[in-house]
C-alpha positions as CSV (number, residue, x, y, z in Angstrom):
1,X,-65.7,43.7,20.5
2,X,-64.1,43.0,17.2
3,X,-65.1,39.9,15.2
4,X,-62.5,36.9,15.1
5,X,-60.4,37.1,12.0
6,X,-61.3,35.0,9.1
7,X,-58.4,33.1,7.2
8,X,-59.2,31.9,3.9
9,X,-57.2,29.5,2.3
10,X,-57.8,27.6,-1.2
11,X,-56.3,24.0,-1.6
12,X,-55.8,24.4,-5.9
13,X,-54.3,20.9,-6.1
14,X,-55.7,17.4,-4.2
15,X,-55.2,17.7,-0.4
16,X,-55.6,14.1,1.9
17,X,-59.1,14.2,3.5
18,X,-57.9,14.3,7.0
19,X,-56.2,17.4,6.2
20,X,-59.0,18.8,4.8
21,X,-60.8,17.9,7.7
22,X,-58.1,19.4,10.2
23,X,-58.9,22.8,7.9
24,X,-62.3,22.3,8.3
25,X,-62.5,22.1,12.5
26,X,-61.2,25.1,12.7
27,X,-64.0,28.0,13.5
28,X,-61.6,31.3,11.9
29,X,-60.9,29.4,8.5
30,X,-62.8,28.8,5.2
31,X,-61.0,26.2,3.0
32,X,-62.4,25.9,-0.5
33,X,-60.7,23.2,-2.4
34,X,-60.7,23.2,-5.9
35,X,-58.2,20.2,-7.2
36,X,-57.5,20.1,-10.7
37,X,-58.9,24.1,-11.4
38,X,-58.2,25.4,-14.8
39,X,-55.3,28.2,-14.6
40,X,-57.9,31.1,-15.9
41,X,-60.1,30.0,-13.5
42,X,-57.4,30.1,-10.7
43,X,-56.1,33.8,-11.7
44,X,-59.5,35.1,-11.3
45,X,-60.0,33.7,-8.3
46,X,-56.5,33.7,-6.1
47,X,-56.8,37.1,-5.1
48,X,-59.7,36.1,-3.0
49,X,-57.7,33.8,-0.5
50,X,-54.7,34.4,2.5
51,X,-53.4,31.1,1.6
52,X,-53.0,28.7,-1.1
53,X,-52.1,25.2,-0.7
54,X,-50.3,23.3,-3.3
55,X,-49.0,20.1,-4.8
56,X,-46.8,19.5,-7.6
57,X,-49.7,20.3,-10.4
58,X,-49.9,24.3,-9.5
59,X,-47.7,26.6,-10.8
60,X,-47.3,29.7,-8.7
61,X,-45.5,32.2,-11.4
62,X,-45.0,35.8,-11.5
63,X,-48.2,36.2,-13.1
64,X,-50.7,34.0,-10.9
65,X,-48.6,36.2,-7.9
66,X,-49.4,39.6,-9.5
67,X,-53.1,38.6,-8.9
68,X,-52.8,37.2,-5.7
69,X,-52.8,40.9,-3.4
70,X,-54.5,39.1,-0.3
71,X,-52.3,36.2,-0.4
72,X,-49.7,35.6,2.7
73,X,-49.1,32.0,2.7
74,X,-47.6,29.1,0.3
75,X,-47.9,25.9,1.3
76,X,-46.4,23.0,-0.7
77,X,-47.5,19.5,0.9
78,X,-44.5,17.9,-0.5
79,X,-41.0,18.7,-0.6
80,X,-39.9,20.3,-4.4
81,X,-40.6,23.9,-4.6
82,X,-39.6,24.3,-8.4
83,X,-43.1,24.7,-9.9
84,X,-42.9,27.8,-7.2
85,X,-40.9,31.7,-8.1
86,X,-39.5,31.7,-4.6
87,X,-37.8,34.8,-5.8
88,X,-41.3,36.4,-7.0
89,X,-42.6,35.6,-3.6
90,X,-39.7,37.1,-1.3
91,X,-40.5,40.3,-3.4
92,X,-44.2,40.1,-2.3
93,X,-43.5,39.3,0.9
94,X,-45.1,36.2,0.5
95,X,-44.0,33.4,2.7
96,X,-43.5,29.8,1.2
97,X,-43.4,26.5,3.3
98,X,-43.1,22.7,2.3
99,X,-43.0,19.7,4.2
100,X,-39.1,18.0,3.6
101,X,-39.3,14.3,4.2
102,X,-43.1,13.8,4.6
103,X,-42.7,11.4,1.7
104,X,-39.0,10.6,2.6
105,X,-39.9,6.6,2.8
106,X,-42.4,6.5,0.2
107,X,-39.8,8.0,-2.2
108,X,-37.1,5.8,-0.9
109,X,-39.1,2.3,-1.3
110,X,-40.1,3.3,-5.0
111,X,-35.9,4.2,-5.8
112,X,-35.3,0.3,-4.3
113,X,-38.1,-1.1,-6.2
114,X,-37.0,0.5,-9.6
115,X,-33.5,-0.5,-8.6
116,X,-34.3,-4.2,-8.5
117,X,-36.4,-3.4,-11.3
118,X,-33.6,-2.9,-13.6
119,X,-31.1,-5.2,-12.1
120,X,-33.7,-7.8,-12.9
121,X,-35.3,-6.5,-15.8
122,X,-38.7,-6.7,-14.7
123,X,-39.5,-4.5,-17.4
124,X,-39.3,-7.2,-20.0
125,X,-40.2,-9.7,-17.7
126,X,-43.8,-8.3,-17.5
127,X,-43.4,-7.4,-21.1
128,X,-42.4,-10.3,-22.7
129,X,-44.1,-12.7,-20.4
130,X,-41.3,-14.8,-20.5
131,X,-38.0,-15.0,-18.9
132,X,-35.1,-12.3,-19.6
133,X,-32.6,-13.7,-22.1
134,X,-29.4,-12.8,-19.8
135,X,-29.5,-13.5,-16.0
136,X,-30.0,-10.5,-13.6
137,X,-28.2,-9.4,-10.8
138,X,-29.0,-9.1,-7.2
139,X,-28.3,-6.1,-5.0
140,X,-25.9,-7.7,-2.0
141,X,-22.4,-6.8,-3.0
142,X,-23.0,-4.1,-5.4
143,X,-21.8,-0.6,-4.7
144,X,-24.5,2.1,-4.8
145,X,-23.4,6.0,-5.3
146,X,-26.1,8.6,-3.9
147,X,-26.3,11.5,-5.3
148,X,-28.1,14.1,-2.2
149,X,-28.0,12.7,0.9
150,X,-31.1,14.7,2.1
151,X,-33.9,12.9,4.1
152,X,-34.6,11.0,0.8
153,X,-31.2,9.7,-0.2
154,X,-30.3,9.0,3.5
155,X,-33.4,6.7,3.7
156,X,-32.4,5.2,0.4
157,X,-29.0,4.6,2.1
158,X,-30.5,2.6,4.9
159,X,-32.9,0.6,2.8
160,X,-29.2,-0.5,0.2
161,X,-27.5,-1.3,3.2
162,X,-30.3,-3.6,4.4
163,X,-29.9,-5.1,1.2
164,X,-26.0,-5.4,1.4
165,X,-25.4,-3.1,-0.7
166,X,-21.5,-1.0,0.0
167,X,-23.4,2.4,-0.3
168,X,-21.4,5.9,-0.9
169,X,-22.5,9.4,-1.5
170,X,-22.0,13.0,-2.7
171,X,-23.8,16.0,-1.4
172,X,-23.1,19.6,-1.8
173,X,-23.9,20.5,1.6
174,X,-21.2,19.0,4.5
175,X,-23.4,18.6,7.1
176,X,-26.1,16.5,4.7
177,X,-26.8,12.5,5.7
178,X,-26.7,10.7,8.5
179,X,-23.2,10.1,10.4
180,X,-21.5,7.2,10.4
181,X,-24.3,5.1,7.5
182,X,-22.7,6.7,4.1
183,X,-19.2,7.6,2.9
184,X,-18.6,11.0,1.4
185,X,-16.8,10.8,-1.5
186,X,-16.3,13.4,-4.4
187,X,-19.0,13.4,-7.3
188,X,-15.9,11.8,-9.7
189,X,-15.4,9.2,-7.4
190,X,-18.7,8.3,-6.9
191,X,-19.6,8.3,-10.4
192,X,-16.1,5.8,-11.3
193,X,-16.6,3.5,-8.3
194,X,-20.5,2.3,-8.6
195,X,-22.3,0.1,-10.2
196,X,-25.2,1.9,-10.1
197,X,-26.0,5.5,-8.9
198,X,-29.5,6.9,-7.7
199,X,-30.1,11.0,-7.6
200,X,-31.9,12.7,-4.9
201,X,-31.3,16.6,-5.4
202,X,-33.7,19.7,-5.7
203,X,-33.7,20.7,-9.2
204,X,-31.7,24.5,-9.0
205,X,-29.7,26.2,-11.0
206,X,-26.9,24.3,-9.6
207,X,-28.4,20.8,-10.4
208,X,-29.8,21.1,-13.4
209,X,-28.4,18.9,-15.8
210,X,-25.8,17.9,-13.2
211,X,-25.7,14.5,-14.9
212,X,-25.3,15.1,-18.3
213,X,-23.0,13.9,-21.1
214,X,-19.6,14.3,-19.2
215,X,-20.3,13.0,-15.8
216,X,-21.7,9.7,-17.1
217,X,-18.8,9.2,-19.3
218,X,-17.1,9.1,-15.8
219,X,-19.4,6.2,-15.1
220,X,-18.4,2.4,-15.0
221,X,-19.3,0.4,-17.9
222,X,-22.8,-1.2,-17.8
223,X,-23.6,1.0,-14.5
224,X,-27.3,1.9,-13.9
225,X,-28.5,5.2,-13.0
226,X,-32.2,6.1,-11.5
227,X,-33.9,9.2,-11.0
228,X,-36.7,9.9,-8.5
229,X,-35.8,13.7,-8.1
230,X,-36.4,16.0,-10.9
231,X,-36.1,14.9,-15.2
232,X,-33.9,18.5,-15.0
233,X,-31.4,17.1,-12.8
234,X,-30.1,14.8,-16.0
235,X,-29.6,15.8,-19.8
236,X,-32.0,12.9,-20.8
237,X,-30.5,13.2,-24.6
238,X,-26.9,11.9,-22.9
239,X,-28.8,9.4,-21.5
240,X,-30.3,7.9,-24.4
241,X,-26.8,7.8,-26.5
242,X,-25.5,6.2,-23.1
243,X,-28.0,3.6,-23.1
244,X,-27.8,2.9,-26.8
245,X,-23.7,2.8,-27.0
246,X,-23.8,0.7,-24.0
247,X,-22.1,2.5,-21.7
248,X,-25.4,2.2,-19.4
249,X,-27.2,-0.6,-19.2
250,X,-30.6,0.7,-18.1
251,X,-32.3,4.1,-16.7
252,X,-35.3,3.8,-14.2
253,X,-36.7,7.3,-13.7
254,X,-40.1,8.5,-11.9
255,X,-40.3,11.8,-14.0
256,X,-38.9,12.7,-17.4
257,X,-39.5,15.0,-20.4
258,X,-37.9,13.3,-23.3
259,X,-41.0,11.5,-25.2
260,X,-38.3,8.8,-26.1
261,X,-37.7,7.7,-23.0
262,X,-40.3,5.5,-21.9
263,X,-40.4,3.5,-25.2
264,X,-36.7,2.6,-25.2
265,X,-35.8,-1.3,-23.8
266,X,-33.4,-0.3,-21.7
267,X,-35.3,2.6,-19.6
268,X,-38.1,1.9,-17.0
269,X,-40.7,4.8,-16.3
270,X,-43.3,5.5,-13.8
271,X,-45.1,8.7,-14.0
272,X,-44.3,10.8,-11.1
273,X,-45.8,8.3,-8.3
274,X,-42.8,8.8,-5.7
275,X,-45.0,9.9,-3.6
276,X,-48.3,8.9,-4.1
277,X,-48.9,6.5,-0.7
278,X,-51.7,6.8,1.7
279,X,-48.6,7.3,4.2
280,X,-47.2,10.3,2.5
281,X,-49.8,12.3,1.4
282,X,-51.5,11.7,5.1
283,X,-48.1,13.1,6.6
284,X,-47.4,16.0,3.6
285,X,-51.2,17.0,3.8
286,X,-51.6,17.2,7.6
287,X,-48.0,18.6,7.8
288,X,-48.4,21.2,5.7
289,X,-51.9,22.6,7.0
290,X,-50.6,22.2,10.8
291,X,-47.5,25.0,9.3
292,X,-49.4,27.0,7.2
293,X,-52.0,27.8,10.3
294,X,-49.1,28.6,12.3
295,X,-48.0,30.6,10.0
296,X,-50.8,32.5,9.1
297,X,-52.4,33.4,12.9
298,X,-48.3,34.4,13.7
299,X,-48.2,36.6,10.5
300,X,-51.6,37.5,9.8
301,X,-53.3,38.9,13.3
């Protein structure tokens, strides 16, 4: 009688402990987890595993790929795949999964807080120490332009409306959002009608710098603009003149690559913590490994 097949799988990035421990209970797999591992240390060492689970930190290129013969399984506990060659991997055969809106809410709360945030300008506030020279403005009444109307931007839509806000959005994709919560409208109209707009797309060659110098120009005067996706989505060097003409009057953003950024008064920055709750990285974490076993006893007899 043949020995039971032994699935190893290497979690390169930091996994949530129950996941591990779901990895862990199970007799045919051997999880080593080695968050935060050097990249030379990773490319001598991926070969070695069936599986490899990721975060955002990892970068799975053509290179770390090429050394990665064993390897049958990607798992991202998150939702971005763009610090992943999905082409590279559809050449190797190599199959990659993520977990789309296991951190729908967490992302979603962090977009309202850096929302009222601006509006508020709790920047300075904390700052300064002392009150904001100008008055802020609520949310009720304002109108609020979504930009991907995924799981994310739909969750966002519920949370404005709770606020009062009149919420519309764009998407790409017809079928996108839920029915009967957010007005479609073109990108131009959504960009001309709001006060402030808030992006949630995957960062492709389609989006990338799909806000850039002409499509805030087709912003209101004074309007807001956040960004909890991707820093590509933007051209972050439009957004600075934007912000220093006046034509925006703040940017909250959760990732960004412009060094400039988070010194400039009118621009609040967190550093990539959209999804970084107990809540989310229980659901991505657990999601991910309940997939990626599935996949791997289906695929990998």
């Amino acid at each position: 009688m043949s020995a039971t097949r032994k699935y190893r799988i290497l979690a390169s990035d930091p996994l949530h402990p129950e996941a591990l421990a779901r990895l862990e209970a199970e007799p045919d797999i051997e999880v080593v987890h080695r968050p935060g591992i050097a990249r030379g240390d990773l490319l001598d060492i991926v070969g070695e595993f069936d599986a490899l689970l990721i975060r955002s930190r990892t970068r799975v290129d053509r290179e770390l790929l090429d050394r990665a013969g064993r390897l049958r399984v990607i798992g991202r506990a998150g939702t971005g795949l763009d610090n992943v060659d999905l082409s590279a991997a559809r050449e190797r055969g190599v199959l990659v999964l993520n977990t789309p809106g296991a951190n729908a809410n967490a992302v979603a709360e962090l977009t309202l807080g850096l929302m009222i945030a601006l509006n508020r300008q709790l920047d300075r506030a904390f700052r300064e120490r002392e009150k904001p020279k100008r008055y802020g403005r609520e949310l009720r009444g304002q109108a609020l332009g979504i930009v991907g109307l995924g799981q994310v931007g739909s969750r966002v839509a519920e949370l404005a409306r709770a606020f009062g806000m009149r919420v519309r959005g764009y998407d790409v994709l017809p079928e996108a959002g839920p029915p009967g919560i957010v007005e479609r409208v073109p990108l131009e109209d959504l960009l001309a009608q709001s006060d402030g707009v808030t992006l949630h797309v995957p960062l492709t060659e389609g989006t990338r710098g799909l806000l850039g110098g002409d499509a805030i120009a087709r912003m209101r005067e004074g309007a807001w603009l956040v960004n909890t996706a991707r820093a590509g989505v933007v051209d972050e060097r439009a957004i600075l003149q934007a912000l220093d003409a006046g034509k925006l009057s703040g940017y909250a953003a959760d990732v960004w690559e412009d060094p400039r950024l988070p010194d400039h008064p009118r621009v609040i920055t967190t550093p990539h913590i959209g999804a970084q709750t107990e809540e989310a990285q229980r659901n991505a974490g657990v999601g991910i490994v309940e997939r990626v076993l599935a996949a791997l006893r289906e695929n990998c007899p």
